[in-house]
N, C-alpha and C positions, 0 to 999 in steps of 0.2 A: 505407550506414552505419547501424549501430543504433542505437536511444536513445541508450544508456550512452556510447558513443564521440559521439555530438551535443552531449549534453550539456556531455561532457568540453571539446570544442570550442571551444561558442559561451561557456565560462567561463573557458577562456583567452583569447578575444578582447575578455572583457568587464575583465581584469584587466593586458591588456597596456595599460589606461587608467590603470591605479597606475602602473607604470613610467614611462608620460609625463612629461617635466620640463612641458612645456604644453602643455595641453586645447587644439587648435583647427582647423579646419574638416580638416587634412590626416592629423591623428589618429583622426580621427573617421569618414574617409572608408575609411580602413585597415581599422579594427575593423569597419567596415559587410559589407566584401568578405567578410573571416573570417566572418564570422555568417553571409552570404549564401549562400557555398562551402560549410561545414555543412550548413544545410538542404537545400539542392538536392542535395547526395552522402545526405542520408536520404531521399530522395524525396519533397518539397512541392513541393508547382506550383510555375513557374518566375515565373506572374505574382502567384499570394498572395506570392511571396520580392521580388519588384520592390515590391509594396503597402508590405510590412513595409519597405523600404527608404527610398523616399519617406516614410514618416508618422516614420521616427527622425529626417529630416534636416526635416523642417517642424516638429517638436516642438522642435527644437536651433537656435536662432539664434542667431549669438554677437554678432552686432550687435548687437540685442534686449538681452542678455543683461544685465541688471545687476548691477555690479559686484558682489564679496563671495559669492554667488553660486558652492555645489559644481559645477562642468560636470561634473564625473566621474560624482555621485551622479544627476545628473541623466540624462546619456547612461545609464546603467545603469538608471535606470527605465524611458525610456520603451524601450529595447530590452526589458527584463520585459513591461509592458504590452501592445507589441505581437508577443510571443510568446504571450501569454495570447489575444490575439484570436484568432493562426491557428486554435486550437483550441476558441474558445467564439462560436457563434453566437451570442447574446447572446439565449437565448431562457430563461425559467424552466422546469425541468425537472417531470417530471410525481412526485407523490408520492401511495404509497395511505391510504387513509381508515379510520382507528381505526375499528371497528365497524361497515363497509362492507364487501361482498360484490366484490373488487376481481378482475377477470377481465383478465388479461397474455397479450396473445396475441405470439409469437414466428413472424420470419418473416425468409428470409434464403437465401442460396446453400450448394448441399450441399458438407456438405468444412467448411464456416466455424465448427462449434462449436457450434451451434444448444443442438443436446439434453444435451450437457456443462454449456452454459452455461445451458440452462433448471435444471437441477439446482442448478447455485453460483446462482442465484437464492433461489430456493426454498429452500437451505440456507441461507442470508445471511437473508431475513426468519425462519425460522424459531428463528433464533436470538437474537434480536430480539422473539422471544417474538411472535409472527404465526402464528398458524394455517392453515399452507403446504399445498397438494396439490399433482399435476403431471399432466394428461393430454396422452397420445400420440394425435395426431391424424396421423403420418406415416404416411401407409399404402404410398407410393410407396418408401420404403429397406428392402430389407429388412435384420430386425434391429435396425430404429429402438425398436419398443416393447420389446424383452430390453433394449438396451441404458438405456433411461430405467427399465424397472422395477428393473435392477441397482443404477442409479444412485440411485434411490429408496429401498430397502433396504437401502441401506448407510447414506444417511442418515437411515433410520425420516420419510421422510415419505409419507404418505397416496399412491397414483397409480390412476389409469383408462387402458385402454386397451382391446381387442380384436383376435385372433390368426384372428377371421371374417372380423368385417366389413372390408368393402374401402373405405366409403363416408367419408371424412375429417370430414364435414359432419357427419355422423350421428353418430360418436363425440365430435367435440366438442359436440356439444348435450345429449347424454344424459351426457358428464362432467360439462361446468358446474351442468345441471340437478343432478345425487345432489351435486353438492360446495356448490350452493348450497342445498340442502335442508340439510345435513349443518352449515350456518352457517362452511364454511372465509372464514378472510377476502384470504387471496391463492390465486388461482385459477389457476394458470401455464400455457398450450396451447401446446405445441408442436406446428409444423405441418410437411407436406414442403418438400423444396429440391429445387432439379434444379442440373445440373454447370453451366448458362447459364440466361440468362433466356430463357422463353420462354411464348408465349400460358396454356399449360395451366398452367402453375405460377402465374400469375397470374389466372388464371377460379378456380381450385381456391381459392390465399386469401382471393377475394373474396368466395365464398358462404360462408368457415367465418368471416371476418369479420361480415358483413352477419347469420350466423345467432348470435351469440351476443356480437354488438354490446360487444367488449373497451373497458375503461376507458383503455387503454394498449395499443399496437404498438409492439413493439422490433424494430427493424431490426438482426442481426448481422452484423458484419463483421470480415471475418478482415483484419487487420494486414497479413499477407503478400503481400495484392495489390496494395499500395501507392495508385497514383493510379487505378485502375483501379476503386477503392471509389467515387469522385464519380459516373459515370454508373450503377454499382448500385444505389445510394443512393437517385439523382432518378430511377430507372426502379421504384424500389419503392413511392416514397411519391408518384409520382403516379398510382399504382394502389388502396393503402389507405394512409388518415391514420397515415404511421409518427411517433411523438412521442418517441422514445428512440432511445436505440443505444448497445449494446454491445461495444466493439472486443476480440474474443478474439486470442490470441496473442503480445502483447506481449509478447514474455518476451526472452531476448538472443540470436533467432536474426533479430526482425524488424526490417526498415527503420524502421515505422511511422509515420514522417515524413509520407507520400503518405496513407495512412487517416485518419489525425486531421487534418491541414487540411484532408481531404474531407468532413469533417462539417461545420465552417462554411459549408458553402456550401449545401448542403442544411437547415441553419436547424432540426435535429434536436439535442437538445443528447445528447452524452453520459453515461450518466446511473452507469456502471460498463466496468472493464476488466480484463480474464482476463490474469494472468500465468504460467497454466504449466495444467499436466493435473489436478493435486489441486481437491477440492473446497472447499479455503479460499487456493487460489489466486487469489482475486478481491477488486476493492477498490473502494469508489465513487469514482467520478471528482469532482474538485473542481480548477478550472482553476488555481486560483492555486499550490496545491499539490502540485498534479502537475508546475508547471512548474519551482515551490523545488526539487525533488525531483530534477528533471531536470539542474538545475543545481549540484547536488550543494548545496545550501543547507537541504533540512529539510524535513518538513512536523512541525512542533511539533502543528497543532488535531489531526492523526492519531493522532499518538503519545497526544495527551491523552485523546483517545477510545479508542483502543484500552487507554490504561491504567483509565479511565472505567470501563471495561466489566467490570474486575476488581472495581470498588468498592472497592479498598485502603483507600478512607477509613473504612469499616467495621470494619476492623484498630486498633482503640485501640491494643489489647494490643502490637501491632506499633509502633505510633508511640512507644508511651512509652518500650518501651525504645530505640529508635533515641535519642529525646533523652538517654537516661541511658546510651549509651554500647554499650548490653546486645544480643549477637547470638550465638543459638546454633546449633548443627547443624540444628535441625530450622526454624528462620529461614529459612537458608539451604535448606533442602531446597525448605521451602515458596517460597520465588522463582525458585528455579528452577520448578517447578510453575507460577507464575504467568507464567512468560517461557513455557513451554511453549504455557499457554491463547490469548499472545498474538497467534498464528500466525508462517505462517514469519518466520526468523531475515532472509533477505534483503529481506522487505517492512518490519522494522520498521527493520532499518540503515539502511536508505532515506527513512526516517523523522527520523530521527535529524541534524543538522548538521553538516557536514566528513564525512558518509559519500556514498558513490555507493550510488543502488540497484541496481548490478553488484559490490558490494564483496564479497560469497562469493556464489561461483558457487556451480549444482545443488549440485555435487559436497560443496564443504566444507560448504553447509548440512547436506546429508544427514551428512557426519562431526560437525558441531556439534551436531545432533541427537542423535544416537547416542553421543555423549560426554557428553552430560548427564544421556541417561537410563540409562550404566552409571554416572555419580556418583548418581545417586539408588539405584538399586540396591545401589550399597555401603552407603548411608545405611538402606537397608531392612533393612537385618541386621545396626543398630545396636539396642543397648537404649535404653528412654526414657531412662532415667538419662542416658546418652551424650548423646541427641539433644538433651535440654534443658539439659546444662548448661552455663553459663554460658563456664568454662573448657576446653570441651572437648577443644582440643587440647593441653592441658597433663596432662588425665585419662587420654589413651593415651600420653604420651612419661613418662611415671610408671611406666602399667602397659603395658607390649609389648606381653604374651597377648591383649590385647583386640584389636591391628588383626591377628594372627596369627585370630584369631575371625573378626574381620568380614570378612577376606578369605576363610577358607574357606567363610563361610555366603556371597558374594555371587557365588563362582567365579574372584576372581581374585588378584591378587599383593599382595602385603602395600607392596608400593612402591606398587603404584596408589592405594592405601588412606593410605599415609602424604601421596601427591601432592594427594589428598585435604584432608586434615587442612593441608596448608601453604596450599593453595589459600582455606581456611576462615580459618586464623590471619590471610590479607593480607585477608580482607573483614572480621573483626570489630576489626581495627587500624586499618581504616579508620572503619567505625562509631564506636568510642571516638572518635576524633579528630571525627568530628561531634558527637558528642553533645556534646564538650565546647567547640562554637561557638556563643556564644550568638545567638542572631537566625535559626538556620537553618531552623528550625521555625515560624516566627512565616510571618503570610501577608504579601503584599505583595512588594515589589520586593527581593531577597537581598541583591542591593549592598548597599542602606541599612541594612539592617539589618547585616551580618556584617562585624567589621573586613577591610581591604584584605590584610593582610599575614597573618590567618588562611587568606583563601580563596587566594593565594599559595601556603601551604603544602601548602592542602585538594589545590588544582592537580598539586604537586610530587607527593603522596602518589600518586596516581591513575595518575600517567603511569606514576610504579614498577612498580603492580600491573597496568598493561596491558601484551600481548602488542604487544613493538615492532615488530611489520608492523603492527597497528592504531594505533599513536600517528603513525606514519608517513603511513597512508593518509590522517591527519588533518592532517596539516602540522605535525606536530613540537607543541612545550610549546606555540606561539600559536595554533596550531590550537586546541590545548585549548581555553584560555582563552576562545577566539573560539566555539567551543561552547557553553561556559557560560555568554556571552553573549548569545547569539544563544539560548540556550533562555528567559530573561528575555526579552530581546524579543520572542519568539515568543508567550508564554505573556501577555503583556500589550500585543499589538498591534502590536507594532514594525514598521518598514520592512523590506523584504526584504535591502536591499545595505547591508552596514556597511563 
């Protein structure tokens, strides 16, 4: 079974406790098996699934229990809790050093992603504003160093390797040395793998270890071998001090059940996870929110950070007119622009409350993609005039000839152009209607501030303007609602289970 179907799972079994008329040992015992029958069809050991079993029925006493007292709320946390342990050894993960010379040695079985995922490393800090390089120290695959120099030039960061030498030891010492001359401050080695573990693949990491003495070893492990990761794992790191791990592959073809409770046991925390081939297919790992996420509940700090990153708050210009109502084409242009920067469309839905991070597959990502940058492209063979003003789409249903223009200049049909322009009229009819709520804009808690029967409306307006497969996938208007909720107590701390 994959995540996304796990997930999907263990969240009906934790909601067939609302249906309960009353919480008690025999309901409880129900929802345990569900949960239990999940993980084992994802592949988690059979004895971390008995663990998790015991510590929900010792955490739950209804003897004990004093009166007044949610059972629901409560059974639904500690089943969270001790989902969060299968996957966190409870160790502090390693992080590098502002204006430190920080050397990441990578090491792991061939076939697992290694030098893919040495790159989404290295692209990930270097965007982050980190002065990244990457040497190839595989000298055993061939086509290891084309393929990390590819991968390197595509994302312009800095790489070392050699198409002579044979000697693995030797290239990484003479990389780190010109990269720590040169003042880089993450330093990434990639080493070789073989198809098993065996004596030489392990003599070989230990001298390019021992030679260039890394801040950090990252243990990669492919998803795809399920429980078969635990004895990888403890056969790697009690050969060199592995202090990370990387689970690549996650994406919705793997089990992944068996790899990630492999890591707790090995006492390695994971510190990022690869969901797909692209080089911004990768995400850091955070247990608590990986497992919202998993549960189709949210990661709001994600989302906050990934918006963070845009620095929208930088945008007066943008905020003031949100409060006065005011949205035009080139607004709009520019958020789409910014939903672009914020990487793929299926990691941030997953992000997001009442979404699955299965909710668009490859496939529609790739068309949601490609439909928003032919709407920008119409938008690019608008004049300023068009773009900024205020009433835009009442400036081409006045004058025709201009969406007859903007379609010949962008290649396409004067409907796509008008779908356009409708599409634009339901987001700045929405804006109007924020702007004129007062408290939406003010900081602190939204309830308090915005009347009840405004954000009622705000609600209604929304579901209008959403594609009803998505209001659906949300659970109808109370999903909504329950969104908007839950982004409030996300945003200010709240409990996971409402």
């Amino acid at each position: 079974m994959v995540l996304a179907e796990l997930g999907r799972k263990i969240t009906t079994a934790l909601r067939s406790l609302s249906n309960a008329t009353v919480i008690n040992e025999e309901v409880l015992n129900s929802m345990l098996k569900e949960v239990c029958f999940a993980l084992i069809e994802a592949d988690v050991n059979l004895h971390l699934v008995k663990r998790l079993r015991e510590n929900v029925k010792s955490a739950i006493d209804f003897d004990d229990m004093a009166a007044g007292l949610n059972k629901r709320k409560m059974i639904q946390h500690a089943v969270f809790q001790e989902l969060c342990k299968l996957v966190d050894p409870g160790v502090k993960a390693w992080t590098p050093s502002k204006g430190k010379k920080n050397v990441i040695m990578f090491v792991g079985l061939q076939g697992c992603g290694k030098t893919t995922t040495c790159s989404k490393l290295a692209y990930y800090y270097q965007r982050k504003g980190w002065k990244t390089c990457l040497i190839c120290a595989d000298t055993f695959r061939a086509g290891a160093f084309d393929q990390l120099k590819q991968n390197a030039t595509k994302a312009r960061i800095p790489f070392y390797g050699s198409y002579t030498e044979t000697d693995p030891v030797v290239i990484a010492q003479e990389g780190v040395e010109k990269f720590k001359q040169e003042n880089f401050e993450i330093i990434i080695v990639d080493t070789s793998g073989r198809h098993k573990q065996e004596d030489s693949l392990f003599e070989e990491m230990l001298q390019v270890s021992n030679t260039i003495s890394p801040d950090n070893i990252i243990f990669v492990m492919d998803a795809t071998n399920g429980q078969a990761c635990e004895s990888q794992a403890r056969a790697f790191k009690a050969k060199v001090d592995v202090a990370s791990v990387i689970v690549t592959k996650l994406d919705g073809h793997a089990k992944g059940g068996g790899a990630l409770s492999a890591v707790a046991e090995t006492k390695s925390p994971i510190i990022f996870i690869g969901t797909g081939e692209h080089i911004d297919d990768f995400e850091p790992f955070k247990t608590r929110p990986f497992i919202s996420k998993l549960l189709g509940m949210g990661d709001i700090e994600g989302l906050i950070d990934k918006v963070n990153e845009l620095k929208l708050e930088d945008n007066e210009e943008l905020i003031d007119k949100l409060k006065h109502g005011v949205f035009s084409l080139r607004d709009m242009y520019e958020q789409f622009q910014n939903i672009m920067k914020m990487g793929p469309f299926g990691q941030i839905m997953g992000m997001i409350p009442g979404f699955s991070s299965d909710f668009l597959s490859k496939g529609n990502e790739k068309e949601s993609m490609a439909r928003l940058k032919k709407l920008m492209t119409i938008m690019d063979s608008m004049s300023d005039s068009e773009l900024d003003n205020p009433n835009g789409a009442k400036l081409f249903s006045r004058q025709p000839g201009r969406a007859t223009r903007v379609a010949r200049g962008a290649g396409v049909s004067v409907r796509e152009v008008q779908e356009l322009l409708s599409q634009y009229q339901k987001f700045a009819q929405m804006v109007k209607k924020m702007g004129g709520i007062k408290g939406l804009f003010k900081g602190g808690d939204m309830t308090r501030n915005v009347n009840p029967s405004q954000m009622t409306k705000l609600n209604h307006q929304m579901a209008k303007m959403m594609d009803p497969r998505v209001l659906q996938q949300m659970g109808g208007m109370s999903g909504l609602q329950n969104m908007m909720r839950q982004f409030q107590s996300g945003a200010h701390g709240g409990a996971p289970f409402k």
